[in-house]
N, CA, C and O of each residue as an XYZ file, in Angstrom:
488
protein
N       1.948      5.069    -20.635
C       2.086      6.478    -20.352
C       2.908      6.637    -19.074
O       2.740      5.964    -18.057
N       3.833      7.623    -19.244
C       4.664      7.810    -17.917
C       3.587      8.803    -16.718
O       2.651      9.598    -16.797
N       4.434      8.145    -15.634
C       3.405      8.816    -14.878
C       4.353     10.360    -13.948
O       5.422     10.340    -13.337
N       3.282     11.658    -14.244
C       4.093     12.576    -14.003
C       4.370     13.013    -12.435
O       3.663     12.508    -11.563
N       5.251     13.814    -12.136
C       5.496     14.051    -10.253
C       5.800     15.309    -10.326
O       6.422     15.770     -9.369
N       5.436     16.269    -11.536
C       6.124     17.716    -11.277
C       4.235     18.410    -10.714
O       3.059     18.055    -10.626
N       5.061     19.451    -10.510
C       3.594     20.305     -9.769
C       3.044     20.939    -11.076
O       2.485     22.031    -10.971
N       3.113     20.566    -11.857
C       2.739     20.992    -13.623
C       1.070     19.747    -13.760
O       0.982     18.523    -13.662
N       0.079     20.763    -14.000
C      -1.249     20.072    -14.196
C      -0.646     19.351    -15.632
O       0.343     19.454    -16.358
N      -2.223     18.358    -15.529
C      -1.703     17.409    -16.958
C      -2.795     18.127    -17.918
O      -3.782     18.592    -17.349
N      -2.702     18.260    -19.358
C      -3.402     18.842    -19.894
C      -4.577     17.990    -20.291
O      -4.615     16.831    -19.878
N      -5.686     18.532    -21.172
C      -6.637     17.996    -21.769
C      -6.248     16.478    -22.413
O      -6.481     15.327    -22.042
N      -5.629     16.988    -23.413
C      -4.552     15.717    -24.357
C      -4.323     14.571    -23.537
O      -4.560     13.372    -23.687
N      -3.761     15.304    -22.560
C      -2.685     14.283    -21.480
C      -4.059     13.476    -20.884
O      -4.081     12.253    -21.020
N      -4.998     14.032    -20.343
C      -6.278     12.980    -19.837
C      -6.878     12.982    -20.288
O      -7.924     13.292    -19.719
N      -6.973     12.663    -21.762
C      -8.231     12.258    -22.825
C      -7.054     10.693    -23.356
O      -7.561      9.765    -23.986
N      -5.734     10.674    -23.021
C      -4.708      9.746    -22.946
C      -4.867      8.787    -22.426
O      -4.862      7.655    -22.909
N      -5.071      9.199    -21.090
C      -4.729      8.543    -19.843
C      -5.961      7.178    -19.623
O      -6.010      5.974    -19.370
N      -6.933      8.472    -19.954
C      -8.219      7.330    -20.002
C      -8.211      6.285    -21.179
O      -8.193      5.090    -20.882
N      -8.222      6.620    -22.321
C      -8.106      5.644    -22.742
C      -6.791      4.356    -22.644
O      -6.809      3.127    -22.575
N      -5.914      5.211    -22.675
C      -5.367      4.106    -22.347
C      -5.093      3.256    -21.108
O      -5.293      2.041    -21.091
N      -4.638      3.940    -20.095
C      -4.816      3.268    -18.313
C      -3.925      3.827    -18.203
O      -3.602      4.677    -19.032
N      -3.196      3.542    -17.116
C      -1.581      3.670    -16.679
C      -1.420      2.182    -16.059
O      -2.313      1.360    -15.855
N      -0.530      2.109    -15.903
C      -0.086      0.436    -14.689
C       1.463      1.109    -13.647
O       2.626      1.445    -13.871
N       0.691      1.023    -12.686
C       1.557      1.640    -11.226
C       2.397      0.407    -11.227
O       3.393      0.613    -10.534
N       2.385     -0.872    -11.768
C       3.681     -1.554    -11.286
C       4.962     -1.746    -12.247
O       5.133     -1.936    -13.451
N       5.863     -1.585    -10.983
C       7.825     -1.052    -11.535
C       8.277     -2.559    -11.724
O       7.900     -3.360    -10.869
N       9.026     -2.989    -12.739
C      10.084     -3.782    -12.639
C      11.023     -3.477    -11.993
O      11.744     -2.573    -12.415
N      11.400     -4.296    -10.443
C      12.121     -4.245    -10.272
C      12.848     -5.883     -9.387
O      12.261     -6.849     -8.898
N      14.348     -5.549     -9.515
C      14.787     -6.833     -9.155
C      14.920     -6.797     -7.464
O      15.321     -7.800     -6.874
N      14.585     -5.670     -6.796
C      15.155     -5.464     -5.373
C      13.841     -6.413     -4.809
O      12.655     -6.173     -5.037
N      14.350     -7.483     -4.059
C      13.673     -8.184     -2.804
C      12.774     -7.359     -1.791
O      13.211     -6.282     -1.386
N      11.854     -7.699     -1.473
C      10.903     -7.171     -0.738
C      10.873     -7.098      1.064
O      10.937     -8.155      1.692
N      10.851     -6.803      1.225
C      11.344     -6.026      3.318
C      10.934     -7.408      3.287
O      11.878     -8.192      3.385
N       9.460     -8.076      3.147
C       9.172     -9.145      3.991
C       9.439    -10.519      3.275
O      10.215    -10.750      2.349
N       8.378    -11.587      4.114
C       8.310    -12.479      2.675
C       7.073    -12.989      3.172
O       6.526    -12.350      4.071
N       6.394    -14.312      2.623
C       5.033    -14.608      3.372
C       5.318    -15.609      4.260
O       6.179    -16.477      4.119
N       4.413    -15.432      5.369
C       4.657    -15.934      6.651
C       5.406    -15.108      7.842
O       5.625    -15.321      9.035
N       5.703    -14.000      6.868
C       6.098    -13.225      8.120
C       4.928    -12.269      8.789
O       4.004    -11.733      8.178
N       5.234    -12.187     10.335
C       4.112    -11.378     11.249
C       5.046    -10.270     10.942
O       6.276    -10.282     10.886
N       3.902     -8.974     10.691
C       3.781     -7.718     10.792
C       3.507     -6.712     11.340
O       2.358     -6.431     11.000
N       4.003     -5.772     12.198
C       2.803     -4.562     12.371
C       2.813     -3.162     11.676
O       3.578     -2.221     11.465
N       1.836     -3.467     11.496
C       1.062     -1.964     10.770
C       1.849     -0.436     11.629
O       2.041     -0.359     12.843
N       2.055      0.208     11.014
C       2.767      1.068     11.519
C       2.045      2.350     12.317
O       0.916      2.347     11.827
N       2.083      3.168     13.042
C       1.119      4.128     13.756
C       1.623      5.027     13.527
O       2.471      5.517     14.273
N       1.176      5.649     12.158
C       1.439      6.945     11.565
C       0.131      8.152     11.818
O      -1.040      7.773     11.864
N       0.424      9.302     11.938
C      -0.567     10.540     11.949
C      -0.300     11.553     10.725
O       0.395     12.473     11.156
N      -0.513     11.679      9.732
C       0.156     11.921      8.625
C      -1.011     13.372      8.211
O      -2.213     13.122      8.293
N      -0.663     14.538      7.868
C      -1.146     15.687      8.041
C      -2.190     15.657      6.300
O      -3.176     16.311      5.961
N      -1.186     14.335      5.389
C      -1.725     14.405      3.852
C      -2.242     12.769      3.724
O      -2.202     11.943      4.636
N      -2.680     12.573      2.485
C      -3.188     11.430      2.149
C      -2.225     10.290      2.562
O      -1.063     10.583      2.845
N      -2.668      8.940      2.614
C      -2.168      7.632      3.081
C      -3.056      6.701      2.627
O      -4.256      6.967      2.553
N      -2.517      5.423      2.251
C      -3.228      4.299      2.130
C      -3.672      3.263      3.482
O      -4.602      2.462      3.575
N      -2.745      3.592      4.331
C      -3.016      3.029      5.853
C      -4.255      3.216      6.401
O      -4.514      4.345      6.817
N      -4.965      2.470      6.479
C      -6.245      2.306      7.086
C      -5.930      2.741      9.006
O      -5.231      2.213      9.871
N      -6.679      3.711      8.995
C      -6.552      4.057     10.760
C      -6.734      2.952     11.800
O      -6.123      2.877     12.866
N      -7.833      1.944     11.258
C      -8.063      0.794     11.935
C      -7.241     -0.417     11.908
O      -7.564     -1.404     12.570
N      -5.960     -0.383     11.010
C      -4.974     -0.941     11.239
C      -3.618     -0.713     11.563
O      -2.599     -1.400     11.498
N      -3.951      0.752     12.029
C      -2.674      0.972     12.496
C      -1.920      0.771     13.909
O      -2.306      1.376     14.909
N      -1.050      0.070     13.928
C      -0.293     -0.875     15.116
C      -1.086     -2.414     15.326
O      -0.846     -3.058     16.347
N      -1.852     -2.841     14.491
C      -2.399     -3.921     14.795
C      -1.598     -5.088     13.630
O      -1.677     -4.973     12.407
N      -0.944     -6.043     14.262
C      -0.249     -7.094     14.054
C      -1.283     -8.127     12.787
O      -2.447     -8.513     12.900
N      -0.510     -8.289     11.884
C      -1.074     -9.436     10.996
C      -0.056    -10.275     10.455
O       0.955    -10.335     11.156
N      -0.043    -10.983      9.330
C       0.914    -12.345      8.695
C       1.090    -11.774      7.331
O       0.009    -11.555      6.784
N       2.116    -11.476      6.639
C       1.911    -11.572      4.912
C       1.472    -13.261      4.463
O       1.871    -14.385      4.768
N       0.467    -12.697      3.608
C       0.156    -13.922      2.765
C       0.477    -14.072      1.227
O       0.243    -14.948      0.395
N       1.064    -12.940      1.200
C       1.386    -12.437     -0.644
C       1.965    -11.853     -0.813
O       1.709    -10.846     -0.154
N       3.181    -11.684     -1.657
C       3.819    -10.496     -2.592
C       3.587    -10.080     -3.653
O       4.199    -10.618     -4.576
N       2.700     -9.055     -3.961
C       2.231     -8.809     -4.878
C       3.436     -8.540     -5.981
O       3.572     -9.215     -7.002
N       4.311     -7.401     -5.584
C       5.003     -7.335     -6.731
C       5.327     -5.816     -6.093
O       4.951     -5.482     -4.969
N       6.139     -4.899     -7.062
C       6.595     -3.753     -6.907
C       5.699     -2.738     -7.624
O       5.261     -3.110     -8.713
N       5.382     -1.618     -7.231
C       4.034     -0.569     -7.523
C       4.888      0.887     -7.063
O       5.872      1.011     -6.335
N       4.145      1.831     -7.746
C       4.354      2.820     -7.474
C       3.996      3.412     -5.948
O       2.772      3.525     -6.017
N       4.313      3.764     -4.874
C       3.457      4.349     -3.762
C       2.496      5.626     -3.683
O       2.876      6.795     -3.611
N       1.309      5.214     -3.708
C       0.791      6.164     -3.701
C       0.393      7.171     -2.777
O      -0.568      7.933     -2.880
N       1.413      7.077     -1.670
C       1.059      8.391     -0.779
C       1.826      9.234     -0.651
O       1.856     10.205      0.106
N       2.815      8.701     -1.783
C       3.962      9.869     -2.346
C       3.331     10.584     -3.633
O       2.932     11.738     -3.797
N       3.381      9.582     -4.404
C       2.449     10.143     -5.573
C       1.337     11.129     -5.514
O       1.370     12.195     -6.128
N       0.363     10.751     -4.766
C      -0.746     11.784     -4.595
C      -0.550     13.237     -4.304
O      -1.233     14.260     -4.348
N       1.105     12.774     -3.878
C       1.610     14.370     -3.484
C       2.629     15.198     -4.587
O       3.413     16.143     -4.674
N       2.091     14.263     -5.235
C       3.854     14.967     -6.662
C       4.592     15.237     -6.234
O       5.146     16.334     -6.167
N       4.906     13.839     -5.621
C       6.452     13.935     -4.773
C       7.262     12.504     -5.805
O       7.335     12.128     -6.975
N       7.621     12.208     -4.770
C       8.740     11.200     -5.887
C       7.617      9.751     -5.450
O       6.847      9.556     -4.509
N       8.085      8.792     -6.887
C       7.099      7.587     -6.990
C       7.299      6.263     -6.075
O       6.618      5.274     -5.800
N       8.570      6.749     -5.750
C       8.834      5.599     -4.477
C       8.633      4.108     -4.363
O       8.096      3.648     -3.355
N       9.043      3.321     -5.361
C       8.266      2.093     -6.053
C       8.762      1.074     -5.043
O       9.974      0.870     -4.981
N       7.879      0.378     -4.199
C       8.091     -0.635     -3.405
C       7.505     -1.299     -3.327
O       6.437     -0.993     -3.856
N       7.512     -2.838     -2.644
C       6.859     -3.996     -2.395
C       5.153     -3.701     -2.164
O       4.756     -2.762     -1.475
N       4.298     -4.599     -2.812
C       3.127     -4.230     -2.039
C       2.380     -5.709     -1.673
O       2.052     -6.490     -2.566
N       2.159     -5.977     -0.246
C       1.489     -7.169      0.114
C       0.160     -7.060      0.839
O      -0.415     -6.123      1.393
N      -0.296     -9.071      0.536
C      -1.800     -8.780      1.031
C      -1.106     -9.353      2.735
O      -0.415    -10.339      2.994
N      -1.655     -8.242      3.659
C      -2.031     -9.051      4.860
C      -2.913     -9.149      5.524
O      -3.706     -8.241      5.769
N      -2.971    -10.678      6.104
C      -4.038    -10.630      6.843
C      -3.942    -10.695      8.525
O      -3.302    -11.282      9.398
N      -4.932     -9.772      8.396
C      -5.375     -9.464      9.790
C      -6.758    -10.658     10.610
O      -7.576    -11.246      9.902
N      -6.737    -10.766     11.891
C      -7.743    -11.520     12.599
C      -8.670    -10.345     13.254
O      -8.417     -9.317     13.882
N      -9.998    -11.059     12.757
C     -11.490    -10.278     12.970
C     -10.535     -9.219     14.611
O      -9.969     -8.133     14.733
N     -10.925    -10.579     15.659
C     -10.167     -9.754     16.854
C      -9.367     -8.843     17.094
O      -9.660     -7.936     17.872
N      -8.004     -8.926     16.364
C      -7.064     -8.295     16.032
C      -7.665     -7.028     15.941
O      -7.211     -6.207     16.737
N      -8.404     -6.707     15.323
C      -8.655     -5.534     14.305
C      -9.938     -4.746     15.048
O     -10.168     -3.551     14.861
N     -10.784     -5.669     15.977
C     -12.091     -5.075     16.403
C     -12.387     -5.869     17.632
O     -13.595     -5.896     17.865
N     -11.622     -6.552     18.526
C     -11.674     -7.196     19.649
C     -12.048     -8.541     19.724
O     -12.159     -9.262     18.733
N     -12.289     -8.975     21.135
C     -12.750    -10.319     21.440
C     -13.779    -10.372     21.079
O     -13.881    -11.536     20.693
N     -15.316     -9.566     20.809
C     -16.614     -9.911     20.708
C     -16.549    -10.105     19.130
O     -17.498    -10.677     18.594
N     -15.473     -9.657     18.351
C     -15.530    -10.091     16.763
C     -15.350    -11.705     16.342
O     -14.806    -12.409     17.194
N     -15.651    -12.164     15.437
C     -16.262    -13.612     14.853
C     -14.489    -13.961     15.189
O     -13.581    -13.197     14.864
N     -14.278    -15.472     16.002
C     -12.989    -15.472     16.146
C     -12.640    -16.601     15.016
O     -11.884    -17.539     15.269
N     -13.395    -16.380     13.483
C     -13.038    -17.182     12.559
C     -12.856    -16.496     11.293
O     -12.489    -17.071     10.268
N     -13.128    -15.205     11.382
C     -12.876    -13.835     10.645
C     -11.629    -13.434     10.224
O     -10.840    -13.351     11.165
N     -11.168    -13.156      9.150
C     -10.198    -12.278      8.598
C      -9.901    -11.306      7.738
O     -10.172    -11.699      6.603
N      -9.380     -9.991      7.738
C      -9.619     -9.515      6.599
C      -7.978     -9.278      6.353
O      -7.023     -9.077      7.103
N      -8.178     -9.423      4.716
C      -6.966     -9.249      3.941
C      -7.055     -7.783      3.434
O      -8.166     -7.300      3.215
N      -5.785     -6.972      3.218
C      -5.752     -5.934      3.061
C      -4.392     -5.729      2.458
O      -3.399     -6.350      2.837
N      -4.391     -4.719      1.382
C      -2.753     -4.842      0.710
C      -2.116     -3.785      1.003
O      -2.540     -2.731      0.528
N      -1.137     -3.767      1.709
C      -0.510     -2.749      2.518
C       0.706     -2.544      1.578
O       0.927     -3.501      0.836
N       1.884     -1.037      1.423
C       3.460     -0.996      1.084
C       4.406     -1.162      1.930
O       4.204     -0.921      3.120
N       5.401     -1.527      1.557
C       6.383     -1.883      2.534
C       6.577     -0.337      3.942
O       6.842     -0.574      5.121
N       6.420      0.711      3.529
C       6.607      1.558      4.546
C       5.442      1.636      5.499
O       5.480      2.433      6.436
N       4.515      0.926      5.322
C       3.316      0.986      6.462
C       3.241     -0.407      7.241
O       2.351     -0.912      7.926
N       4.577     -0.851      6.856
C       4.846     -2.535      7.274
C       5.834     -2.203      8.600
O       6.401     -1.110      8.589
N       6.061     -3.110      9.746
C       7.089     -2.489     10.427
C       7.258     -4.532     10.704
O       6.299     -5.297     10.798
N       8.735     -4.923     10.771
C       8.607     -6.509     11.764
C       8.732     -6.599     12.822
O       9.540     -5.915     13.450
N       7.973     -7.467     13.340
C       7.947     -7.876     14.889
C       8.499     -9.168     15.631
O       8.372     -9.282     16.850
């Protein structure tokens, strides 16, 4: 099922569809990804007035890609029936510290899958 971006609700039909069948947010595409793995990152320090996938607690805090997932629709365009904006999406990981200081477990990490626009390199 295509996925729609006009300000036009979806009808009954359209989500008695949807459910059964799913959708899949990821794009074929051949364009290379901003990063690659092993590269350090920082999270970008956005204040954004509408929805975001950026976790507040990672924003400006430095981590490593460990993965390329692949190319996906963005969903903090989407949520806005705006355009689908299909870009890279990776897991990174962040250190316990990093993320919540020195008194956090300094053997801790959490992985988190961020889009290339909430990615910035350092």
């Amino acid at each position: 099922m295509a996925i729609e971006t006009s300000n036009q609700c979806m009808s009954a039909e359209q989500a008695e569809a949807l459910l059964r069948t799913g959708i899949s947010c990821r794009v074929d595409s051949p364009e290379p990804g901003k990063f690659k793995v092993g590269d350090r990152v920082r999270a970008k320090v956005v204040h954004v007035p509408t929805y975001t996938r950026l976790p507040r607690y990672v924003r400006g805090k430095v981590g490593t890609i460990t993965k390329d997932h692949g190319v996906y629709v963005f969903p903090d365009t989407l949520g806005m029936r705006l355009d689908t904006k299909p870009q890279h999406v990776y897991s990174v990981c962040f250190a316990a510290q990093e993320l919540w200081g020195a008194e956090a477990s300094a053997k801790d990490t959490l992985h988190i899958d961020l889009f290339d626009d909430h990615l910035e390199p350092i």
